[in-house]
C-alpha positions in Angstrom: 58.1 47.0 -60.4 59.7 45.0 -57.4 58.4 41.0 -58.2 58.9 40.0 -54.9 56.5 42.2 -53.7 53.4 41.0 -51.6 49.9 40.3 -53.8 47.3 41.9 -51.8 44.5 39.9 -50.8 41.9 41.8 -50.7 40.9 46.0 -50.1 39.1 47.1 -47.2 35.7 48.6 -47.9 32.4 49.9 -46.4 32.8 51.1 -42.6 35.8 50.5 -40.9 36.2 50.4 -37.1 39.2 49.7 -34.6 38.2 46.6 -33.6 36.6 45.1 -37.2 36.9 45.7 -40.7 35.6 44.6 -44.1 37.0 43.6 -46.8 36.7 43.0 -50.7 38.4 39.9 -52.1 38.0 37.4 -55.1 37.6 33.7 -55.7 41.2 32.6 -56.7 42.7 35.1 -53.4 39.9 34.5 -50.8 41.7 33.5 -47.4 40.1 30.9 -45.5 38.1 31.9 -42.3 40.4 31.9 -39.5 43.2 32.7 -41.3 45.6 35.8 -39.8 46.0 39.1 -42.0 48.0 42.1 -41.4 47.1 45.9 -42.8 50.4 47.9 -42.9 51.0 51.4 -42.3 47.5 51.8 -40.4 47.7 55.9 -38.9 47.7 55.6 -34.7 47.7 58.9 -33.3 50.4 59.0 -30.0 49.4 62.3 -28.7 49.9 64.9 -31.2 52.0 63.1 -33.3 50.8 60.4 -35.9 52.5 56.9 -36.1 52.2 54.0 -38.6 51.6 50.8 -37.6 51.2 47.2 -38.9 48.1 46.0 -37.7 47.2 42.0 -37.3 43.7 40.9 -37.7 41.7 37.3 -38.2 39.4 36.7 -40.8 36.2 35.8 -38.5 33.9 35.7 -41.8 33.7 35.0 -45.1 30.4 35.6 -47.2 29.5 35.0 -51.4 26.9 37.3 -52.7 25.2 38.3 -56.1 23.7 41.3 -57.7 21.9 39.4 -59.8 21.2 36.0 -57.9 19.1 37.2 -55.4 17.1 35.6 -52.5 13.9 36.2 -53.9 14.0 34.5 -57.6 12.4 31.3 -58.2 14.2 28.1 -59.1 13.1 29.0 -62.7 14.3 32.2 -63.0 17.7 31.3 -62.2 17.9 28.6 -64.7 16.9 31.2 -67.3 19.6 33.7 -65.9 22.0 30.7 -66.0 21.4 29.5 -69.6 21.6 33.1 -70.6 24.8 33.4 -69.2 24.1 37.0 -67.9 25.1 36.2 -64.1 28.4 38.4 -63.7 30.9 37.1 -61.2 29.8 36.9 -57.5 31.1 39.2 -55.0 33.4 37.6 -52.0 33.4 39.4 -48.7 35.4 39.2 -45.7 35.3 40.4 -41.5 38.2 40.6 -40.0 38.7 41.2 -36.7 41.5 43.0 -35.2 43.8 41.7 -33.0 46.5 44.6 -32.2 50.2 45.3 -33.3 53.6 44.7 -31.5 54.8 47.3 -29.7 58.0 47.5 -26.9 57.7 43.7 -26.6 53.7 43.7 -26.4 50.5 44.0 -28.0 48.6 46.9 -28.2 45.1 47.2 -29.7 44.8 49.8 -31.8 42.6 53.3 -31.5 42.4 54.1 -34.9 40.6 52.3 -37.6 42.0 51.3 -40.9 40.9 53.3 -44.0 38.7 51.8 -47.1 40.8 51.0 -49.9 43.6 49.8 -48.1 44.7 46.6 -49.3 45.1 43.6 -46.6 48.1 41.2 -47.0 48.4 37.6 -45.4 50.3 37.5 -41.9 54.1 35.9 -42.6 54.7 33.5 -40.4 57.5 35.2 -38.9 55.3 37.7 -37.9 53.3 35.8 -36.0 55.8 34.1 -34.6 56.0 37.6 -32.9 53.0 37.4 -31.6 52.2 33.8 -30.5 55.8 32.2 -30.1 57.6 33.5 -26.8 61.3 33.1 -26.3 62.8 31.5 -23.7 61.4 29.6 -20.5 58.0 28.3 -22.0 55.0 26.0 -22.0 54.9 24.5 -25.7 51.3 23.4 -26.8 51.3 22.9 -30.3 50.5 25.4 -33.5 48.0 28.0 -35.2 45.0 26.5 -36.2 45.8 27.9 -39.2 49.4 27.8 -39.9 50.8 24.3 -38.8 54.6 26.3 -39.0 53.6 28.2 -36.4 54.2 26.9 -33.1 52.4 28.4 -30.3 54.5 28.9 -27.2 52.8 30.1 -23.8 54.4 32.4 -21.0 54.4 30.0 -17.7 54.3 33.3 -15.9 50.4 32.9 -17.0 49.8 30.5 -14.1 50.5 32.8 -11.7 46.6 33.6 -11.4 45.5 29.8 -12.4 44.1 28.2 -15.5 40.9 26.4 -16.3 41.1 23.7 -18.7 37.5 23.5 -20.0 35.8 21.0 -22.7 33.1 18.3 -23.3 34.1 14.7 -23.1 36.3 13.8 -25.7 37.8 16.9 -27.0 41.3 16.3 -26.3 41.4 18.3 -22.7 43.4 15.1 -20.8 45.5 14.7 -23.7 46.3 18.9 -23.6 46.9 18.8 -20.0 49.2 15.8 -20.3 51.3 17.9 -22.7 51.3 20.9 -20.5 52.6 19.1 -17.3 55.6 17.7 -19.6 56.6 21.1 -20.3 55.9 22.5 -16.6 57.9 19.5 -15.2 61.1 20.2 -17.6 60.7 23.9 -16.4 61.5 22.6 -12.7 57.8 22.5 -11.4 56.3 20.6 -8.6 52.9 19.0 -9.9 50.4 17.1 -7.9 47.7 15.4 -10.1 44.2 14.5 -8.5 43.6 11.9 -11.1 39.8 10.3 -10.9 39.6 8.7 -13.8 43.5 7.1 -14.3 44.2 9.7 -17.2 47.8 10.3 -16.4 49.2 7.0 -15.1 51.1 6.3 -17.9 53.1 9.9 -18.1 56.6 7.5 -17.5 55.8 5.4 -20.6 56.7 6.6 -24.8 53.4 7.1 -26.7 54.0 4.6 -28.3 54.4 1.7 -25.9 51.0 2.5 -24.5 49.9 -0.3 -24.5 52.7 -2.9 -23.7 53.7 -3.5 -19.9 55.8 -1.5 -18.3 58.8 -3.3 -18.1 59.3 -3.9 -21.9 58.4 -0.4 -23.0 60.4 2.7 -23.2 60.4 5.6 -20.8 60.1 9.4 -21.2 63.1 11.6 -20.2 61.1 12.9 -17.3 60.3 8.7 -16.1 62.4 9.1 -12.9 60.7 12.8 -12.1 56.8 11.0 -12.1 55.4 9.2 -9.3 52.3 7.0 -9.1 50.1 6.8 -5.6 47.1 4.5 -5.9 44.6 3.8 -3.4 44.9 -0.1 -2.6 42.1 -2.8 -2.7 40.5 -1.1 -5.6 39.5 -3.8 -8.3 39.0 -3.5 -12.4 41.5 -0.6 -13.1 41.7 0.6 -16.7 45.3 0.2 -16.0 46.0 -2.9 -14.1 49.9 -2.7 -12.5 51.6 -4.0 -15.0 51.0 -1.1 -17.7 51.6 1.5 -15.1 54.8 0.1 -13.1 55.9 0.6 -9.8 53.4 2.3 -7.4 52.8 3.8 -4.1 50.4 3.1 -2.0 48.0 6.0 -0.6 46.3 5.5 2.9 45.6 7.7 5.6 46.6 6.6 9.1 42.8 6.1 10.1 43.4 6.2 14.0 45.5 9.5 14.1 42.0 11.5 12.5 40.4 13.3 15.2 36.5 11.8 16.5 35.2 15.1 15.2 36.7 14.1 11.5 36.4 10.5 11.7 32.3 11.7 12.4 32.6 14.0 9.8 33.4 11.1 7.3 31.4 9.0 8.3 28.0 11.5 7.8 26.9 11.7 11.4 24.9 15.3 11.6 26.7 18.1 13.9 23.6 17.9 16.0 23.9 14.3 16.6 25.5 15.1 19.6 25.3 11.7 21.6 26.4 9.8 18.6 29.6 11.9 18.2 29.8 11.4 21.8 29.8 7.7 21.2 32.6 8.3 18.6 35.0 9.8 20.3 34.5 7.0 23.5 34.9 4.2 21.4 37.7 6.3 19.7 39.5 6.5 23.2 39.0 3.4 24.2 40.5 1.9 21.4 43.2 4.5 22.0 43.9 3.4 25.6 44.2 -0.1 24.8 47.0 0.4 22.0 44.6 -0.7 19.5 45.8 1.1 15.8 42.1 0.6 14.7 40.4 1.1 11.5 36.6 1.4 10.6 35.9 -2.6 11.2 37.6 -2.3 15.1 35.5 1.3 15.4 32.6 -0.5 15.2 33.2 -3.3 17.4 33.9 -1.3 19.9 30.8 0.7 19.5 28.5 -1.9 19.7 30.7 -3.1 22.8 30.2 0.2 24.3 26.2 0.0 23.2 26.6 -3.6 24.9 27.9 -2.0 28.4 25.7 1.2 28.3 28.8 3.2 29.3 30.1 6.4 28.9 28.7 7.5 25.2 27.0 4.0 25.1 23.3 5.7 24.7 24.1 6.7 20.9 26.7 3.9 20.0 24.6 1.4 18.6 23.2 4.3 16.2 26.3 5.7 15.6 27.6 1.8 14.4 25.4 2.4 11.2 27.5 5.3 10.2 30.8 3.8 11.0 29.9 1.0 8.8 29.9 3.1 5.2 33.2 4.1 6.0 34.4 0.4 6.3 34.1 0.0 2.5 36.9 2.6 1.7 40.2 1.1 1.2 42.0 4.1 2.0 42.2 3.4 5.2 45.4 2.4 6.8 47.8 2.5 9.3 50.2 5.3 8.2 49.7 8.4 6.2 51.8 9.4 2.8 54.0 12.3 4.3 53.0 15.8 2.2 57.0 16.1 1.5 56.6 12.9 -0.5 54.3 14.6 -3.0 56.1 18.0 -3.2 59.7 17.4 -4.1 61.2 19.4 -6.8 60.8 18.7 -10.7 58.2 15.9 -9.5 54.6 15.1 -11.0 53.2 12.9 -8.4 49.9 11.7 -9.6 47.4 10.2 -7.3 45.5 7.6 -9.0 42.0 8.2 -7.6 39.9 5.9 -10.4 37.4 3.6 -8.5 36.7 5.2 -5.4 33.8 7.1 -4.0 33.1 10.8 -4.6 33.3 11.0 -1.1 37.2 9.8 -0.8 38.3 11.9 -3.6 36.8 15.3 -2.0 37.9 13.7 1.1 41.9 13.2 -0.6 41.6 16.5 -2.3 40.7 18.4 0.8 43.4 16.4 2.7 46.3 17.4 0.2 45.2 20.7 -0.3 45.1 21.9 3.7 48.4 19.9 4.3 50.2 22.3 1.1 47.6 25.4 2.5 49.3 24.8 5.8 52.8 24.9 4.6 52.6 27.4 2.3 50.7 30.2 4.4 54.0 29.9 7.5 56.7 30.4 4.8 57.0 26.4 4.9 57.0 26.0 0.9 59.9 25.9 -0.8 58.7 26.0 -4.1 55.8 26.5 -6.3 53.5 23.9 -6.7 50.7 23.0 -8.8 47.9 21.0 -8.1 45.7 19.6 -11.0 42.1 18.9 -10.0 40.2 16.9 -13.0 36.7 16.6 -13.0 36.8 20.1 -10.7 32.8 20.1 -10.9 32.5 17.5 -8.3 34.9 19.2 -6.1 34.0 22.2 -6.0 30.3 22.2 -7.1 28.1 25.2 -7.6 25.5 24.6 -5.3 25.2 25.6 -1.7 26.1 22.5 0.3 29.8 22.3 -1.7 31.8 18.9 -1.2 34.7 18.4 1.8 37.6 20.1 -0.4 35.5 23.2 -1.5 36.2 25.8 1.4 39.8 24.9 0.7 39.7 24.8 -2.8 37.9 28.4 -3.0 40.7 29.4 -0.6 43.5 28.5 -2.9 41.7 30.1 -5.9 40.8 33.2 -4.0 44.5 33.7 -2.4 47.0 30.9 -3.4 49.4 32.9 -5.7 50.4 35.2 -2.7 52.0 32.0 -1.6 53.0 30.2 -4.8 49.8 27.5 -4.8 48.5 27.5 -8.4 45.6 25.6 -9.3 44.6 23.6 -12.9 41.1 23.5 -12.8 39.8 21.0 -15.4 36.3 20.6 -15.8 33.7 19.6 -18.7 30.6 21.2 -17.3 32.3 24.8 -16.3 27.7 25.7 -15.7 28.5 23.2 -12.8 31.7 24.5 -10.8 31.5 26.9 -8.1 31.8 30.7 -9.8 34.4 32.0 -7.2 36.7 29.1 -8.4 36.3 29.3 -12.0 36.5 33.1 -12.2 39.9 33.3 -10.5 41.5 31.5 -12.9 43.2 34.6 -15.2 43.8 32.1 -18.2 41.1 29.8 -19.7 41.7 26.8 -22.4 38.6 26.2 -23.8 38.3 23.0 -26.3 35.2 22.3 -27.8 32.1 23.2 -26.2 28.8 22.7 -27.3 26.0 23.3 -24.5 24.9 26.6 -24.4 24.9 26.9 -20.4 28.2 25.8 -20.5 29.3 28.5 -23.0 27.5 31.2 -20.6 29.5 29.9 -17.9 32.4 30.3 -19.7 31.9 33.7 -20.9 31.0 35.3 -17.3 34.3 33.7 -16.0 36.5 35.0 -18.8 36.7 38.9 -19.6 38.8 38.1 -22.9 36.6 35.9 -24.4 34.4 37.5 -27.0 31.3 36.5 -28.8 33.1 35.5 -31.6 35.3 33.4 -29.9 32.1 31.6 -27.7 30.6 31.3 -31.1 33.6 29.4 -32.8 33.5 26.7 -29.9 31.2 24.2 -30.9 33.0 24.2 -34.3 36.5 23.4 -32.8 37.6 19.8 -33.5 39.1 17.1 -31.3 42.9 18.7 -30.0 41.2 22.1 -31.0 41.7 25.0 -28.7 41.6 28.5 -27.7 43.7 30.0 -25.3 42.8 32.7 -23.5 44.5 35.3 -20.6 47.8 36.0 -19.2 49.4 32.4 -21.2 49.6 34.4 -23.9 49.3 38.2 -25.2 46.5 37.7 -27.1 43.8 35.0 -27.7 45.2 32.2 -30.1 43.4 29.6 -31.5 45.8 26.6 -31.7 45.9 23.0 -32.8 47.8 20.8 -30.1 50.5 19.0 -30.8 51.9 15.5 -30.3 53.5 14.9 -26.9 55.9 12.3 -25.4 53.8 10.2 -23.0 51.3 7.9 -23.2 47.6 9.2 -22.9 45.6 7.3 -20.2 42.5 9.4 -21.0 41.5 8.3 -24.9 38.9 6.6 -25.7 38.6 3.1 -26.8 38.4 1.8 -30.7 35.3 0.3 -30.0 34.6 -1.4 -33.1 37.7 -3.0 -32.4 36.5 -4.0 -28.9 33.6 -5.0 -30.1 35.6 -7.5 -32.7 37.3 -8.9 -30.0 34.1 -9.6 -27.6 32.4 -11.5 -30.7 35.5 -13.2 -31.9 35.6 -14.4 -28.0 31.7 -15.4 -28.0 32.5 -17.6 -31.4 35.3 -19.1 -29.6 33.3 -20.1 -26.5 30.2 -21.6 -28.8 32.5 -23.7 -30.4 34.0 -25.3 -27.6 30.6 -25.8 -26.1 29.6 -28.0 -29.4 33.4 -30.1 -28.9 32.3 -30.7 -25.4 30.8 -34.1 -24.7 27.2 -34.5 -23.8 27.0 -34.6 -20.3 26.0 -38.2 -19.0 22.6 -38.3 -17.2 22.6 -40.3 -13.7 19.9 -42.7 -14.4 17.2 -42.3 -11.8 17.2 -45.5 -9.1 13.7 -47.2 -9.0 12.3 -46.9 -5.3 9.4 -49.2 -6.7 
């Protein structure tokens, strides 16, 4: 008898079908749930011949049950069965379900079902590495859920029909994204980040050095290939300058917008006819005079052109109301960020939208997008590009008024990889994002996930995903994922590993915080006792 040979697990019992099977196993062999399995020598029929294959499968259940301890005895009774010792060992079953075998470089699922009796035998690694691990150009992520020796390598061909990164707050979906755009910019890519909340400032900076400044921490290999646009005037960032480094500044040339935009922006009505009018006079007159004007001049010369009754004058001191909630936005200025900036080669250019209004970041998304939609549709782009929206929902809401970017957005999604746009669609309420977005995104990365609409949404938008799978996603833990669609063969559940750059997304120690705020309060109490009594001016007698 060969001792190297492998100890079976378990033997398949009951009803066996393609796609599931049962199995028999015992206390000391019982494989944890999740774990991979493999039947060998399963009988696939190729036409008229008959073929043996190995076939991979995932323990999705695992269930103890007794003949004797049954549901329906009373606490007393099974203290009597206990003391008698007359309980005979419980039984320990098992569902698996099937996955497929390899076959010419691929996976097929198989047609035939496995026979009772067979035994099942845990997965090598090396196997697996067959399945989940591809060679060559790839996007690493991290490894099995279940087997940390297992790394799990994705095909970057995969975003060639867009992904959606979906997961609550907290799950880890910043910190996975951050990791993927390492491995898409050492692949070459061009990456444009629309970054609401500052999660990927710090890409240029070591994990480690989060948190000290810039100039005294060390760099990532791929430093030189990130660049950081933030709007100015915005106060209170997370990351103030210093951690982040050198900058770019992001305004759009106000004065070059068309009156029809610049009334757009500012919420005027399209019926409001006389008020656009008024737009567009003061927008000429400002134009004739050489004036490069932004919101504060706009208005001026509205209410001079109210003043004078003019030409458009009838709706200009109406149309001054509007003009004013666009004077708030710093991202107005007096030259535009050319779109070749943001799409040279092997460059992540992330533009730091944290601490603006909804309305500016729909506004910059739809900008950015129908400058690259231009380009790309005349032959214009030279090379694939990438364009990572976070917080998708408010871009590209599913509702029936939409934001500013959501024509274009849907656009992209519907048609961009005829012309080598591919979006990254991140989003933590997917029951929120416009349908025709989310369900043109042939990969999903779901993290955990916990409300139900949510899940539904995910499940209409995703063919692979299977109740099982939606079932195992509130049970996923922080840097917990499944992966799902053309990134990979089949559907891997994965545990994502460490990456190179400082996160900008995690959350704060907040007992720690807190420490620091009362440790400050103490401080200031004690100097207020040090302090000297202030001296009372003595009041002067008038009498």
């Amino acid at each position: 008898m060969n001792s190297d040979a492998p100890i079976p697990l378990g033997y398949i019992v009951g009803e066996a079908q393609p796609q599931e099977f049962q199995f028999v196993t015992s206390r000391q062999l019982a494989p944890p749930r999740l774990e991979y399995l493999v039947v060998r020598g399963v009988a696939e029929r190729r036409g008229d011949d008959i073929v043996r294959v190995d076939v991979l499968a995932q323990v999705a259940s695992l269930g103890v049950d007794s003949a004797v301890l049954t549901g329906n005895l009373t606490f007393e009774e099974v203290g009597s069965i206990l003391a008698g010792r007359l309980v005979p060992p419980p039984k320990i079953m098992g569902t698996c379900r099937v996955i497929g075998y390899l076959e010419d470089g691929g996976v097929r699922r198989p047609r035939s079902a496995a026979m009772p009796g067979q035994p099942v035998y845990l997965a090598s690694d090396e196997l697996l590495q067959e399945f989940f691990t591809r060679r060559g150009a790839s996007l690493t992520v991290g490894s099995l859920m279940s087997r940390p020796g297992v790394p799990v390598a994705l095909d970057p061909n995969g975003f060639r029909r867009h992904l959606a990164v979906i997961a609550q707050t907290g799950a880890g979906k910043s910190y996975l994204v951050g990791k993927l755009l390492e491995s898409l910019v050492a692949l070459g890519a061009t990456v444009i980040v629309l970054d609401p909340n500052s999660d990927y400032v710090q890409l240029r900076k070591t994990a480690a050095d989060a948190n000290r400044p810039y100039d005294a921490a060390e760099r990532t290999p791929f430093a030189e290939n990130v660049a950081i646009y933030r709007i100015p005037g915005v106060r209170g960032r997370r990351f103030p300058d210093e951690l982040v480094g050198p900058t770019r500044e992001f305004t759009v040339h106000f004065s070059a917008l068309d009156p029809e935009e610049l009334s757009d922006l500012a919420g005027i009505p399209a019926k409001a006819v006389r008020l656009r009018e008024a737009v567009r006079a003061a927008c000429n007159q400002l134009a004739a005079d050489g004036i490069d004007y932004r919101p504060a001049e706009l208005m001026e010369a509205l209410r001079a052109l109210a003043a004078t009754g003019g030409d458009g004058g009838e709706g200009a001191g109406k149309a001054v109301r509007y003009v004013e909630f666009l004077v708030r936005y710093s991202v107005w200025g007096f030259r535009d960020v050319p779109v070749e900036d943001l799409l040279r080669p092997q460059q992540i250019t992330v533009v730091d939208l944290a601490g603006t209004d909804k309305t500016v970041v729909s506004y910059v998304a739809d900008r950015i997008l129908r400058e690259i939609w231009a380009r790309a549709t005349t032959g214009a782009l030279a090379h694939p590009v990438f364009v990572v929206l976070e917080e998708a929902h408010n871009l590209v809401p599913n509702d029936q008024y939409g934001t500013r970017a959501s024509r274009v957005i849907n656009t992209v999604a519907a048609e961009g990889r005829k012309f080598r746009v591919f979006l990254m669609v991140i989003t933590q309420r997917p029951s929120k994002i416009h349908q025709d977005t989310l369900s043109q995104c042939g990969s999903q990365i779901v993290m955990q996930l916990t409300n139900p609409d949510d899940q539904r949404a995910v499940q209409q938008a995703s063919e692979a995903i299977s109740a099982d799978l939606l079932a195992d996603l509130p049970a996923l833990n922080t840097g917990e994922a499944i992966i799902l669609g053309q990134l990979t063969r089949v559907p891997v559940m994965v545990r994502v590993g460490g990456r190179l750059s400082a996160e900008g997304g995690s959350d704060i120690d907040l007992v720690d915080a807190l420490a620091r705020a009362a440790e400050s309060a103490r401080i200031e109490r004690m100097a207020a006792r040090a302090a000297p009594a202030p001296v009372e001016r003595q009041k002067e007698d008038w009498l």
